[in-house]
C-alpha positions as CSV (number, residue, x, y, z in Angstrom):
1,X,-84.7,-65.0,118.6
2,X,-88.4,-65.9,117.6
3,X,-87.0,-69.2,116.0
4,X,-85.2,-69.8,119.3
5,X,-88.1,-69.3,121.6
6,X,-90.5,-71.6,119.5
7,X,-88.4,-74.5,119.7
8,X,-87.3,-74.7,123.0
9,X,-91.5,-74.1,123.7
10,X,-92.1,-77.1,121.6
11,X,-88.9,-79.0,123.4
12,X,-90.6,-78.4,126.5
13,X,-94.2,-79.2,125.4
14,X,-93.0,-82.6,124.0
15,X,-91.4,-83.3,127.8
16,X,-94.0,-81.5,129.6
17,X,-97.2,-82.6,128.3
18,X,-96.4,-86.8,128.2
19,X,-95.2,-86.2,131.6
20,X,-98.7,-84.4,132.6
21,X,-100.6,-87.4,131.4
22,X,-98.9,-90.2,132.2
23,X,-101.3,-92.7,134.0
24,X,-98.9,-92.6,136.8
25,X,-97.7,-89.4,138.8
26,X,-94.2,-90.0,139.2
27,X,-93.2,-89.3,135.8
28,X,-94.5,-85.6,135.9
29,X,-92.9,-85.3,139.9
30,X,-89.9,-86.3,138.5
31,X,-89.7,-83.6,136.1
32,X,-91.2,-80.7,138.4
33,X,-88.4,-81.7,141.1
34,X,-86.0,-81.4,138.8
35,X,-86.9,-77.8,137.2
36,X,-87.6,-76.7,140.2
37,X,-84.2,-77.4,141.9
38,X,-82.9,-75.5,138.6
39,X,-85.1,-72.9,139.4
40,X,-83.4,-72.9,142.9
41,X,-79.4,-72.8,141.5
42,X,-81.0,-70.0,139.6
43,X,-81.9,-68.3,143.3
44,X,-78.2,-68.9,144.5
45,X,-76.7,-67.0,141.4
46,X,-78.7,-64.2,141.6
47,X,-78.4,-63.4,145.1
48,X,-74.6,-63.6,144.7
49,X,-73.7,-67.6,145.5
50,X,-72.0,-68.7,142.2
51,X,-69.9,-72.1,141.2
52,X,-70.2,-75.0,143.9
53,X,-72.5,-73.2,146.4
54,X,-75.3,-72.2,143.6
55,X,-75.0,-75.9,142.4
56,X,-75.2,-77.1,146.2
57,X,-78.7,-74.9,146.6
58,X,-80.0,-76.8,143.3
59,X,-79.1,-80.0,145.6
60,X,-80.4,-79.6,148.5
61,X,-84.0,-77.9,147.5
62,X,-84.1,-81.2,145.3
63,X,-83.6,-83.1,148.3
64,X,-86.1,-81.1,150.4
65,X,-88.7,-82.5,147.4
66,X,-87.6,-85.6,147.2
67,X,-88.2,-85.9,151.1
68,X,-91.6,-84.9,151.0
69,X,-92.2,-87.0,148.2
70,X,-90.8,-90.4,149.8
71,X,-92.2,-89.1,153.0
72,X,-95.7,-89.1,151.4
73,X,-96.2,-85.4,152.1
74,X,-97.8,-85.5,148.3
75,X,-100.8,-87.1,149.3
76,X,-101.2,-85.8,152.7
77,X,-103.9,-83.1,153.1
78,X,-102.0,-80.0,154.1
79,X,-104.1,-77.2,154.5
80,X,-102.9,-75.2,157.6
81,X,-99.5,-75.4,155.6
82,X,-101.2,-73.5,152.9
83,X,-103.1,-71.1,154.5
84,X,-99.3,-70.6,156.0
85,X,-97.7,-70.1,152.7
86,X,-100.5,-68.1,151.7
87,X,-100.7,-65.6,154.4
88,X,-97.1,-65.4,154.1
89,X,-96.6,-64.3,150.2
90,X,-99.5,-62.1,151.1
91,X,-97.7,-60.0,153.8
92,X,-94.4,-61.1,152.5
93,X,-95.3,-59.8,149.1
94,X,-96.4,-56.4,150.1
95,X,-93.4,-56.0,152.7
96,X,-90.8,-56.7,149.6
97,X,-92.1,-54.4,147.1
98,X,-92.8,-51.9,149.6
99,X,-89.0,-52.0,150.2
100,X,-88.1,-52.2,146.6
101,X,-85.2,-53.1,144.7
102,X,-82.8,-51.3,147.1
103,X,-84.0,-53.0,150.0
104,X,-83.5,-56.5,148.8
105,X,-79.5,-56.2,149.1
106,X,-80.2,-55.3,152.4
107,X,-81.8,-58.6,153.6
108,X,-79.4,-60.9,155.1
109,X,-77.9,-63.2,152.7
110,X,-78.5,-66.4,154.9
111,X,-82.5,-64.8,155.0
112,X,-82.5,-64.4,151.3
113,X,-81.3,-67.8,150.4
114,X,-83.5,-69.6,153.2
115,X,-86.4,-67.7,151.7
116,X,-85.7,-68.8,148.4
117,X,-85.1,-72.5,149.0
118,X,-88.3,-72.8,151.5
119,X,-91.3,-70.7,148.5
120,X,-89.6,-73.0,145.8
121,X,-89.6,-76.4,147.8
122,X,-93.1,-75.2,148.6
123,X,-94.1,-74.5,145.3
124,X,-93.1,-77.5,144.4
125,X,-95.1,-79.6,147.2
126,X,-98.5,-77.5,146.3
127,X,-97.5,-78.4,142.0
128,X,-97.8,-82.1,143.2
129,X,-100.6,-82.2,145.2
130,X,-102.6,-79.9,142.3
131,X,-101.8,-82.8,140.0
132,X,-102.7,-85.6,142.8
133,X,-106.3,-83.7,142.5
134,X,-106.5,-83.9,138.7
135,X,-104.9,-82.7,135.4
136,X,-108.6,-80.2,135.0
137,X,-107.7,-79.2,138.4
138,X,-104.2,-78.0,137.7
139,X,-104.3,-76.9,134.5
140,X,-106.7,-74.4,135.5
141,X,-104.5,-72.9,137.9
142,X,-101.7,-73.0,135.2
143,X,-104.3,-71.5,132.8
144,X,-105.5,-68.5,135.5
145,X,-101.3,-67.7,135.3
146,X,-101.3,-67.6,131.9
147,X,-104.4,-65.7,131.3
148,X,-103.5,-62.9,133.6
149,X,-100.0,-62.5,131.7
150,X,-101.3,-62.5,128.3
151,X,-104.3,-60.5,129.1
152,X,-101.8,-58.0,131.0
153,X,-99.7,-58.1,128.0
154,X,-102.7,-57.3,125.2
155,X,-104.1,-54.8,127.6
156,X,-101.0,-52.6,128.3
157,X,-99.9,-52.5,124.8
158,X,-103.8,-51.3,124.2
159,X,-104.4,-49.0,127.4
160,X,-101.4,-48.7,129.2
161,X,-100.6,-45.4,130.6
162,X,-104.2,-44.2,129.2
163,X,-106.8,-44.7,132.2
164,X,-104.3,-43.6,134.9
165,X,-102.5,-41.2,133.1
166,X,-99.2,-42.7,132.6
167,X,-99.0,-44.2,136.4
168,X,-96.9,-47.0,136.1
169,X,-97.6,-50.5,138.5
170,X,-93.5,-50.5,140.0
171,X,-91.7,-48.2,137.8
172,X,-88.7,-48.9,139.7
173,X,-89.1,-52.3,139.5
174,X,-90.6,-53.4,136.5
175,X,-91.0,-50.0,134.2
176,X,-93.3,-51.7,131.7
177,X,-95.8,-52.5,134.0
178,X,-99.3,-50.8,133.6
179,X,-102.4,-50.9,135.7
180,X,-104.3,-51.1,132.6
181,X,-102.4,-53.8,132.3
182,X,-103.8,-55.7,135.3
183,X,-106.7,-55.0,135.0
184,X,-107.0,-56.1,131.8
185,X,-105.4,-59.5,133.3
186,X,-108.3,-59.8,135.7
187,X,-111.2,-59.4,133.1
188,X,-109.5,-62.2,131.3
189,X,-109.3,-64.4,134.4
190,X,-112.4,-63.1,135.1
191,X,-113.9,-64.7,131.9
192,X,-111.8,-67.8,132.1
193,X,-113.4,-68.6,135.3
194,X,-117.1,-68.3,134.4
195,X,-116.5,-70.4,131.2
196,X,-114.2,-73.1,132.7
197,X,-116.8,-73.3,135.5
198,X,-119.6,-73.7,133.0
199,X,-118.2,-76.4,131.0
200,X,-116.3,-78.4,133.6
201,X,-116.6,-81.9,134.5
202,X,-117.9,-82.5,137.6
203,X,-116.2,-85.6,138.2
204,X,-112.6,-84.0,137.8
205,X,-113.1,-80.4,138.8
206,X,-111.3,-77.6,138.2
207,X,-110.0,-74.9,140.6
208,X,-112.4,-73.0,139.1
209,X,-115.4,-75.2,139.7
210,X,-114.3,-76.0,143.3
211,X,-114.5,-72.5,143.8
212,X,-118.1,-72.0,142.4
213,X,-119.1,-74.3,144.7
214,X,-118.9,-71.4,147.6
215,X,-120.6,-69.2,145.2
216,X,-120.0,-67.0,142.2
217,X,-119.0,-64.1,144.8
218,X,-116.5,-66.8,146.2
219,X,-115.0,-67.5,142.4
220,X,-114.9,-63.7,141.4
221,X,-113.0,-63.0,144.6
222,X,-110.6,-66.4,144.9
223,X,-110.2,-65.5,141.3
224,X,-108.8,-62.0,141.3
225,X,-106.8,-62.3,144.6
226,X,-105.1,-65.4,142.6
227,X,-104.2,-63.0,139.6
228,X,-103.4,-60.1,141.5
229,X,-100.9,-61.9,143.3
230,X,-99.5,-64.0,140.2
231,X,-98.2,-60.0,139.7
232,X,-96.9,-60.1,143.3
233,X,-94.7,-63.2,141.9
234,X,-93.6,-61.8,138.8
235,X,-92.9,-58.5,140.8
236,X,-90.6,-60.2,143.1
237,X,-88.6,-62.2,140.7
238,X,-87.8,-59.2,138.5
239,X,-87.2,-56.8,142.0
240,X,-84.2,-59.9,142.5
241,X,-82.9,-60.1,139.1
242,X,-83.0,-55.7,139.2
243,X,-81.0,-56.1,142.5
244,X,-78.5,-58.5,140.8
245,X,-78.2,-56.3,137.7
246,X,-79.2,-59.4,135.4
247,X,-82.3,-59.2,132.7
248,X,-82.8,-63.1,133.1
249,X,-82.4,-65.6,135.6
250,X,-80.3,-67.8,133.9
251,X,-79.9,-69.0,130.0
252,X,-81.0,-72.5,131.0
253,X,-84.4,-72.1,128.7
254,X,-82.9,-70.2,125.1
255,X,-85.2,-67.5,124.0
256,X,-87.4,-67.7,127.2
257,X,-84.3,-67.1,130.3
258,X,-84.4,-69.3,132.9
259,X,-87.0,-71.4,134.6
260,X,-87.0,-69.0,137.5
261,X,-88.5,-66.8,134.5
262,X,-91.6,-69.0,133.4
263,X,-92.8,-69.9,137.1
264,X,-92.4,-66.6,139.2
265,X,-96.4,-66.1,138.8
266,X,-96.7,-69.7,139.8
267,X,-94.8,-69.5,143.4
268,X,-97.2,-67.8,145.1
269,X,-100.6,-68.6,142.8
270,X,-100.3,-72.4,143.7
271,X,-100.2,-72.7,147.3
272,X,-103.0,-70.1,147.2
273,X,-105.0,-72.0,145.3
274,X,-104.7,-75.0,147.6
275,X,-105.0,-72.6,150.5
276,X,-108.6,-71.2,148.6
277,X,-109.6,-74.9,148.6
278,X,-108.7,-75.8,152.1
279,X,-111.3,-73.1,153.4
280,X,-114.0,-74.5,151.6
281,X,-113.5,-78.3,152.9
């Protein structure tokens, strides 16, 4: 399995990363339409649309981006939409958890997929316009996702269950789960922040640097409320795959499950971000 997961990381690197630096975008929109349409066939199967329909979903979400791209919604500034999004995977967020994984089935199915297609063709918009303002820019929102899951990770295998005697984040949902564990998360974003900041380029900020801008009070706070709800993401997707009785999203990704799996922290920390830097412009 280890074996597994490191080559299809590497596969992905060697597709990902060329793509990412290409001199021009299309190349890297390309290849971000076309996982995230995956991503959506994913969201068919796992609310219960399998065979032609799932693969139709995967279609027409690739569509959807490949309007706004020809449409020249990439290099539009957008940021009511944002704030939009934003507010919505905020109260959204709390509203589905708050329900839980036996509430989910009870969400019309034509609601369910319409949510899925619209926070996945929206992710997608907010991935390009992060990389229309600069590979620092969104490699420091990828890096704030990664940061918070492997600083999560370290800190509940460390702490977890110690500081809050054995209270779990969504037991139901996702039973390994610790506070310690995001909280741990956050000091690492925490730290991530204040260094990037410090050594940024001020001709190609980062998120992070924008956000300074406001204020090291504004950084600490856009900060945390982007890895606290990177969790909401990550949350949601596993309350789904619970609902659907599957462990992964799909098998599209060997060793690592499907792509729904490595961007469910993204879908709500991107538009977020932009959302964070609409308020300050």
């Amino acid at each position: 399995m280890l074996k597994q997961r490191v080559i299809t990381a590497l596969v992905l690197l060697a597709v990902f990363l060329p793509a990412l630096f290409a001199p021009v975008a299309a190349p890297f929109l390309a290849l971000t339409l076309a996982l995230i349409a995956a991503a959506a066939w994913e969201w068919a199967r796992l609310n219960g649309l399998a065979g032609a329909p799932a693969l139709a979903t995967g279609l027409l979400c690739a569509a959807l981006c490949a309007g706004l791209w020809l449409g020249g919604a990439v290099a539009r500034p957008l940021p009511a939409l944002w704030l939009g999004v934003g507010a919505l995977w905020i109260a959204g967020g709390a509203w589905l958890l708050r329900r839980g994984v036996a509430g989910w089935p009870r969400v019309p199915l034509i609601a369910r997929w319409c949510a899925g297609l619209a926070v996945l063709t929206a992710a997608w918009l907010a991935m390009a316009q992060a990389h229309g303002m600069g590979v620092n820019f969104l490699l420091s929102v990828l890096a704030l996702v990664w940061t918070a899951d492997i600083g999560a990770y370290f800190a509940g295998r460390a702490l977890g269950g110690r500081l809050t005697h054995g209270a779990k984040l969504a037991r139901n949902i996702s039973p390994g789960k610790s506070w310690e564990g995001v909280w741990g998360g956050m000091a690492g974003v925490l730290l991530l922040a204040a260094g990037w900041a410090w050594l940024d380029d001020a001709a190609r900020p980062s998120l992070f640097a924008r956000l300074h801008q406001a204020g090291p009070l504004w950084l600490a706070l856009g900060v945390l409320l982007l890895a606290g709800m990177s969790v909401v993401g990550d949350l949601a997707e596993s309350l789904v795959k619970r609902s659907a009785g599957m462990k992964d999203s799909s098998g599209l990704l060997p060793g690592h499950g499907g792509v729904l799996d490595r961007i469910d922290a993204l879908l709500p920390t991107l538009p977020l971000a932009l959302a964070l830097i609409g308020l300050m412009d």
